[in-house]
DRENTORKOL-3810 file (N, C-alpha, C; in nm, 4 decimals):
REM DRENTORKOL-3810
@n.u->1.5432; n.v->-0.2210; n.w->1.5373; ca.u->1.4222; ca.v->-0.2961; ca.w->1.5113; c.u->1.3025; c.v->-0.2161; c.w->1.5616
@n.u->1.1791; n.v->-0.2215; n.w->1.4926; ca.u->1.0611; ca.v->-0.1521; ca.w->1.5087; c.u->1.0035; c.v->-0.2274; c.w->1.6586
@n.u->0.9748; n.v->-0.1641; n.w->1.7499; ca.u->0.8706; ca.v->-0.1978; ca.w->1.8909; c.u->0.7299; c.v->-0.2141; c.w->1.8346
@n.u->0.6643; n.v->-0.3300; n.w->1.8904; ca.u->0.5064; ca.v->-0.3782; ca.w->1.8523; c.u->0.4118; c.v->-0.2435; c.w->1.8565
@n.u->0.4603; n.v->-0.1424; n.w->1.9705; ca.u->0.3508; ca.v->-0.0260; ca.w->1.9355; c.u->0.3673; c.v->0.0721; c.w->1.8289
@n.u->0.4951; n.v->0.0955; n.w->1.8077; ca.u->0.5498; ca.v->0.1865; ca.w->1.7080; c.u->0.5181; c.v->0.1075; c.w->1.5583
@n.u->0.5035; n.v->-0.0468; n.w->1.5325; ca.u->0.4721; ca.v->-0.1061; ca.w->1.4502; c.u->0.3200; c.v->-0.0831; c.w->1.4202
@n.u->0.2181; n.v->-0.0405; n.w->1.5460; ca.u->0.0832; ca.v->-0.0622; ca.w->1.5397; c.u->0.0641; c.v->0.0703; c.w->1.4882
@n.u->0.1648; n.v->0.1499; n.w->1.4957; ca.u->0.0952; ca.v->0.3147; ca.w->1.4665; c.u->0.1006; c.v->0.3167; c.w->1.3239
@n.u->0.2463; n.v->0.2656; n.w->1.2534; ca.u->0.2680; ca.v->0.2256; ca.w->1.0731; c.u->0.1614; c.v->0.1596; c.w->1.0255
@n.u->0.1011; n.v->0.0458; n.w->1.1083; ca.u->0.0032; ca.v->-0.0482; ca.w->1.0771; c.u->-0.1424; c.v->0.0775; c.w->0.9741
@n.u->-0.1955; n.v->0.1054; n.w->1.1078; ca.u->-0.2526; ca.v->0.1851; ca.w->1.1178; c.u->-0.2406; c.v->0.2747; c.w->1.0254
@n.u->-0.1169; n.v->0.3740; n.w->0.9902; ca.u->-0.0929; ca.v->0.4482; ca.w->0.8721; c.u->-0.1106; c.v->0.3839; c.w->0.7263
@n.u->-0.0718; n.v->0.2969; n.w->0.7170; ca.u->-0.0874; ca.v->0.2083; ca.w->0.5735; c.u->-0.2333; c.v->0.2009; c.w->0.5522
@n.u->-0.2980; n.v->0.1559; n.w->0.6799; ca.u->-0.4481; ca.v->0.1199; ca.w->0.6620; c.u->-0.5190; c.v->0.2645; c.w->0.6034
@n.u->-0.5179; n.v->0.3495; n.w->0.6815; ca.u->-0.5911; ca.v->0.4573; ca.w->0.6171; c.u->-0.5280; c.v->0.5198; c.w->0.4557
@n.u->-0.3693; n.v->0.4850; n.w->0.4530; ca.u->-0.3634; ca.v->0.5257; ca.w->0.3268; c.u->-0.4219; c.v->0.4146; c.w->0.2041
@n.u->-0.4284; n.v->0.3136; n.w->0.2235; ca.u->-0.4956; ca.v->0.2326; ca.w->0.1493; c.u->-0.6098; c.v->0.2478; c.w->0.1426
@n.u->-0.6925; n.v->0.3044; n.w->0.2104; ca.u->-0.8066; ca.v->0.3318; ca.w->0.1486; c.u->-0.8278; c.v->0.4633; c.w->0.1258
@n.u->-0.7680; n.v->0.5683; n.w->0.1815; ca.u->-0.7486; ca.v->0.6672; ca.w->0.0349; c.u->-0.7149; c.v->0.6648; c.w->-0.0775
@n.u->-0.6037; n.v->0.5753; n.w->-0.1200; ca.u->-0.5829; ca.v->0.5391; ca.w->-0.2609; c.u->-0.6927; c.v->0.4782; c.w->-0.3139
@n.u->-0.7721; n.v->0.3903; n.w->-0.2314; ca.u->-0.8685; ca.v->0.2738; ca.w->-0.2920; c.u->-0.9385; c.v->0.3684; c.w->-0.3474
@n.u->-0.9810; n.v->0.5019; n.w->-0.2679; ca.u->-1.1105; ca.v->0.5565; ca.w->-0.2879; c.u->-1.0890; c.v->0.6820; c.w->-0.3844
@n.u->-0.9701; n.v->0.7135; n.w->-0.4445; ca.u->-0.8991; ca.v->0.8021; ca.w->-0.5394; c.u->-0.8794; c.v->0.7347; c.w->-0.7063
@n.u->-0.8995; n.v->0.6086; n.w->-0.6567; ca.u->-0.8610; ca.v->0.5085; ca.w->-0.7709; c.u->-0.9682; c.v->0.4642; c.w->-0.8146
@n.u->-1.1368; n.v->0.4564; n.w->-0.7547; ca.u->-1.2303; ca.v->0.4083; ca.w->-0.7931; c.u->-1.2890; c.v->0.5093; c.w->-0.8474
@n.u->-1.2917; n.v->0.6260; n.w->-0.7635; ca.u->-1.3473; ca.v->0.7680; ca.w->-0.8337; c.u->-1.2763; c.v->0.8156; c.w->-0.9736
@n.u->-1.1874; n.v->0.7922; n.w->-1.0144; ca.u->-1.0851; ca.v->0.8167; ca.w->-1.1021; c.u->-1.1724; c.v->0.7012; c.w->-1.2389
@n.u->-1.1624; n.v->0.5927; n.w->-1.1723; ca.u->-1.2115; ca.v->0.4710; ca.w->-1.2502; c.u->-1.3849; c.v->0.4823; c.w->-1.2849
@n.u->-1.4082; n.v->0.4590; n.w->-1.1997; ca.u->-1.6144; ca.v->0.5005; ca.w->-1.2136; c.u->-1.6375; c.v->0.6256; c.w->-1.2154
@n.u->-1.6226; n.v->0.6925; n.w->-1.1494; ca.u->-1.6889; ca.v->0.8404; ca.w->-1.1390; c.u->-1.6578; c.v->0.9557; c.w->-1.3023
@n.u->-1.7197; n.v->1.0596; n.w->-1.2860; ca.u->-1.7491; ca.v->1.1451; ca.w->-1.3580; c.u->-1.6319; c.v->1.2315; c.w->-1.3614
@n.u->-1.5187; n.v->1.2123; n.w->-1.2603; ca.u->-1.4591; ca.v->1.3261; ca.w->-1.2357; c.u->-1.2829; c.v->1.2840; c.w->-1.3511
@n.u->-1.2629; n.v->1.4317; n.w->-1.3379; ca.u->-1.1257; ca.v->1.4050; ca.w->-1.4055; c.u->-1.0123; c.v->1.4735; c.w->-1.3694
@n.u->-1.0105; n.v->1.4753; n.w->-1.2297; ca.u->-0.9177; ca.v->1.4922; ca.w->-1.0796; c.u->-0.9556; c.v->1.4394; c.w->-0.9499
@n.u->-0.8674; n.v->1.3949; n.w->-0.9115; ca.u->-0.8629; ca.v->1.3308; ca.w->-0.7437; c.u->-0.7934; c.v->1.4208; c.w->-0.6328
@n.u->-0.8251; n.v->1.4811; n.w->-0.5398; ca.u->-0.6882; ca.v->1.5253; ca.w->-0.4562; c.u->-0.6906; c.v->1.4047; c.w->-0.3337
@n.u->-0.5626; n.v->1.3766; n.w->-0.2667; ca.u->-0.5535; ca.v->1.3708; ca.w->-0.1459; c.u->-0.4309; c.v->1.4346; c.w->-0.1234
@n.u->-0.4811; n.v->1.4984; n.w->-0.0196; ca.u->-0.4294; ca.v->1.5937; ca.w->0.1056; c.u->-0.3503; c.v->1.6659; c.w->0.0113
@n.u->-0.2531; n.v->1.6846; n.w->-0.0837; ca.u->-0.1976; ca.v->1.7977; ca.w->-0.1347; c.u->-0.1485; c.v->1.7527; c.w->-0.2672
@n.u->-0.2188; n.v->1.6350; n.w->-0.2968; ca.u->-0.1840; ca.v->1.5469; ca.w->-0.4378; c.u->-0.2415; c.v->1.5626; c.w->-0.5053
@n.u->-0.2677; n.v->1.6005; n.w->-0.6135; ca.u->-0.3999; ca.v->1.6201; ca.w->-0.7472; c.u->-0.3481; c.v->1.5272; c.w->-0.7927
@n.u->-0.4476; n.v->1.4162; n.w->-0.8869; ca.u->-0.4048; ca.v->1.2824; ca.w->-0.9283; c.u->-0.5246; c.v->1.3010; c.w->-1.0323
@n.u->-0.4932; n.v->1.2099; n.w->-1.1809; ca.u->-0.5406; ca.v->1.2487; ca.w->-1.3052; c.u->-0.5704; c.v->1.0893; c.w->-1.3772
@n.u->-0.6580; n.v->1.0764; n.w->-1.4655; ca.u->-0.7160; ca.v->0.9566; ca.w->-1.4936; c.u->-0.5470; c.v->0.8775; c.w->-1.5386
@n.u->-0.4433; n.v->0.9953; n.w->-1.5633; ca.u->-0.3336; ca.v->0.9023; ca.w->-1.6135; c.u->-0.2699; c.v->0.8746; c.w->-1.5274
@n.u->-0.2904; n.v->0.8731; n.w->-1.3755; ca.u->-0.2063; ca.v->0.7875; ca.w->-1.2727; c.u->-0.2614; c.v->0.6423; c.w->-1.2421
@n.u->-0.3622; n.v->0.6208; n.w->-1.2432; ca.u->-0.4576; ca.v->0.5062; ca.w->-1.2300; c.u->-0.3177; c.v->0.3809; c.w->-1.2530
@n.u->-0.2551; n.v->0.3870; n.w->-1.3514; ca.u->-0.1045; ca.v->0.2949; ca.w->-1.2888; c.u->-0.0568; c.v->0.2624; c.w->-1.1775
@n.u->-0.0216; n.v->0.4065; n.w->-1.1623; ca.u->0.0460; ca.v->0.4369; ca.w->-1.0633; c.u->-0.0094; c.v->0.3908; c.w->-0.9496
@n.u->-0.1493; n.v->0.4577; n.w->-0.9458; ca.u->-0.2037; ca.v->0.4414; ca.w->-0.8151; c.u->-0.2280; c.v->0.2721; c.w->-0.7733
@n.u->-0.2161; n.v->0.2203; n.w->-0.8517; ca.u->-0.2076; ca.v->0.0577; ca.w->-0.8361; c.u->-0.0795; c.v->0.0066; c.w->-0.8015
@n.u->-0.0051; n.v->0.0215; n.w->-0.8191; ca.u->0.1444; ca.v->0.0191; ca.w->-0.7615; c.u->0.1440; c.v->0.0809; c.w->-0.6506
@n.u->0.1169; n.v->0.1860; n.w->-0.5981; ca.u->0.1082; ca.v->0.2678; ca.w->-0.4515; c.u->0.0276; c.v->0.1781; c.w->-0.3641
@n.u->-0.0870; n.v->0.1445; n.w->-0.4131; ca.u->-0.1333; ca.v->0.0582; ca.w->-0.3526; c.u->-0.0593; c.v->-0.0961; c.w->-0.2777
@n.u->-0.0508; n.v->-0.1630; n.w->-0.4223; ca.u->0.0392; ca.v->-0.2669; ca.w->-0.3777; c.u->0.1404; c.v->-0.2650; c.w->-0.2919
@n.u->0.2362; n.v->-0.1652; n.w->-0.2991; ca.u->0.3233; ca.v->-0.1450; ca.w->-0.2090; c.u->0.2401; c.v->-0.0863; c.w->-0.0780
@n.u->0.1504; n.v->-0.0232; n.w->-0.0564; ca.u->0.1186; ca.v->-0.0094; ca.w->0.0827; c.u->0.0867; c.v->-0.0919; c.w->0.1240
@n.u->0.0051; n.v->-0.2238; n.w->0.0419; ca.u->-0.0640; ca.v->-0.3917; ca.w->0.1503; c.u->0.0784; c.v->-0.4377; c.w->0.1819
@n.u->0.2098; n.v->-0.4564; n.w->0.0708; ca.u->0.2929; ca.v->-0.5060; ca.w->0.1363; c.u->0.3157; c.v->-0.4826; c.w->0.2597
@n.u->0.3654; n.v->-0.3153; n.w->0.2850; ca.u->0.4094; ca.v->-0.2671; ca.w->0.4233; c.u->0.3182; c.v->-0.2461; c.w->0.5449
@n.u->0.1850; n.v->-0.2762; n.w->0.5019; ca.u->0.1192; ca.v->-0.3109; ca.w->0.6193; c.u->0.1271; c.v->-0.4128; c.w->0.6525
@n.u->0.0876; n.v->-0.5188; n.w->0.5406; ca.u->0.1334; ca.v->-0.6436; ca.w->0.6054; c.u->0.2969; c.v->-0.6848; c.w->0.6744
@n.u->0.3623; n.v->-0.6390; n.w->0.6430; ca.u->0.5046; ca.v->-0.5926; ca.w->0.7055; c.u->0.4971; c.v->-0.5889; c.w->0.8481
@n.u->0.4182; n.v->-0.4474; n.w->0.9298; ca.u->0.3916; ca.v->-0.3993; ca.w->1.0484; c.u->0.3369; c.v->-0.5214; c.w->1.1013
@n.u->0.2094; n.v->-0.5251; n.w->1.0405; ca.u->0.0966; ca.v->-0.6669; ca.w->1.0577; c.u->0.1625; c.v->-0.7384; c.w->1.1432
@n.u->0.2879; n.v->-0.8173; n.w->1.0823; ca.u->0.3606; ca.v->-0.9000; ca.w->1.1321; c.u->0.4652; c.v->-0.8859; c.w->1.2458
@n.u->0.5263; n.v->-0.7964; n.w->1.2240; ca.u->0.5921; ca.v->-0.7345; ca.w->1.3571; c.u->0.5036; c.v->-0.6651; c.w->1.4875
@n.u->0.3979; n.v->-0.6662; n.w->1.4655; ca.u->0.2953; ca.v->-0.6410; ca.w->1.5888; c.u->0.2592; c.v->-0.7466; c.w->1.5903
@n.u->0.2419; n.v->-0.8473; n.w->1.5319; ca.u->0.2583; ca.v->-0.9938; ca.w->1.6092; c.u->0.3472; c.v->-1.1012; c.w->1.6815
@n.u->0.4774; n.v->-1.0176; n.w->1.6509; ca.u->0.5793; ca.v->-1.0595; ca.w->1.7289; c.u->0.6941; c.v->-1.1672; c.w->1.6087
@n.u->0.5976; n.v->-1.1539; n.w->1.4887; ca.u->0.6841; ca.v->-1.2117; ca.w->1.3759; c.u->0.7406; c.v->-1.1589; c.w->1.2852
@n.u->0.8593; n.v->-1.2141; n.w->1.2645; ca.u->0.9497; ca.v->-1.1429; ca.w->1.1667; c.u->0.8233; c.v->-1.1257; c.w->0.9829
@n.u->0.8774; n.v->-0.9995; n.w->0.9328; ca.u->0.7979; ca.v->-1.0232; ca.w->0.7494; c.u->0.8407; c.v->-1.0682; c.w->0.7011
@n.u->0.8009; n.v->-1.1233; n.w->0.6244; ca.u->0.7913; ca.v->-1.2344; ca.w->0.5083; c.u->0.9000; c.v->-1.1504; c.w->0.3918
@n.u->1.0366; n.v->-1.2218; n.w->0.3890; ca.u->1.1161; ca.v->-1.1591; ca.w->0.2576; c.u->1.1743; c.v->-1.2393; c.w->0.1957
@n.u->1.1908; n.v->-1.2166; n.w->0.0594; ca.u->1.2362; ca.v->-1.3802; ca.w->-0.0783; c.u->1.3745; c.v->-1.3248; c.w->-0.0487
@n.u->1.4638; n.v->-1.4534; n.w->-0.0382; ca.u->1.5941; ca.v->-1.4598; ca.w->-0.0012; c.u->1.6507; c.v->-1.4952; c.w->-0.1454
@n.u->1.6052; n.v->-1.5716; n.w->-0.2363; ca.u->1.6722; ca.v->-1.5873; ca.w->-0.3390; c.u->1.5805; c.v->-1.6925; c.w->-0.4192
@n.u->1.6194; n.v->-1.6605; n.w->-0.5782; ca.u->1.5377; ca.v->-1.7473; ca.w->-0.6624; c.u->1.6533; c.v->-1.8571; c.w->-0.7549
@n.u->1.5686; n.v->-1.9749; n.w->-0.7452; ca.u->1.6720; ca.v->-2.0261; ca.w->-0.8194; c.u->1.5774; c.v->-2.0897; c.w->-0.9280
@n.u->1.6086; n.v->-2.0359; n.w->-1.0443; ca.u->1.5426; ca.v->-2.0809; ca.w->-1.1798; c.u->1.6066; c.v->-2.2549; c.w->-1.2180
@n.u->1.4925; n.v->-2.3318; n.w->-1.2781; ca.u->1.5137; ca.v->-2.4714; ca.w->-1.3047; c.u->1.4376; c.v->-2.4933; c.w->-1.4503
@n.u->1.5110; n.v->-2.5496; n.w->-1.5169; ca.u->1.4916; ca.v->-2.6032; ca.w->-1.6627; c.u->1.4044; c.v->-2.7766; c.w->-1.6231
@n.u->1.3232; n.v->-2.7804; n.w->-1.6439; ca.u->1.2301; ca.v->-2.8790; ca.w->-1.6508; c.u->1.1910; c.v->-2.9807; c.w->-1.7266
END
């Protein structure tokens, strides 16, 4: 199991990568340009998918940490049960 500080450092990692994506994904979207790098990634108006999915999955896993630096277990779907109505 992850320790609350070792959780705060992931925390922390998600946070800044989320807003590198944010800010790779808006420039991509508004801006003039027709390349993004971060840190050793060149990224192209045709990831803009992608980069929305990267995203999403990083709020999950921060919010993940989030929660285990609060001393609470994350939030996970145990099972779905479909119903005819």
């Amino acid at each position: 199991m992850t320790s609350p500080e070792q959780a705060k450092v992931m925390y922390e990692y998600y946070d800044k990568l989320i807003d590198k994506l944010i800010t790779a994904k808006l420039a991509l979207v508004e801006g003039g340009v027709k390349s993004y790098s971060i840190d050793d990634r060149t990224l192209t108006k045709f990831d803009i998918d992608k980069l929305g999915m990267e995203i999403e999955d990083a709020v999950k896993k921060r919010s993940e940490y989030e929660a285990l630096m609060n001393g609470r277990r994350p939030r996970k779907a145990v099972a779905v049960v479909p119903r005819d109505f």
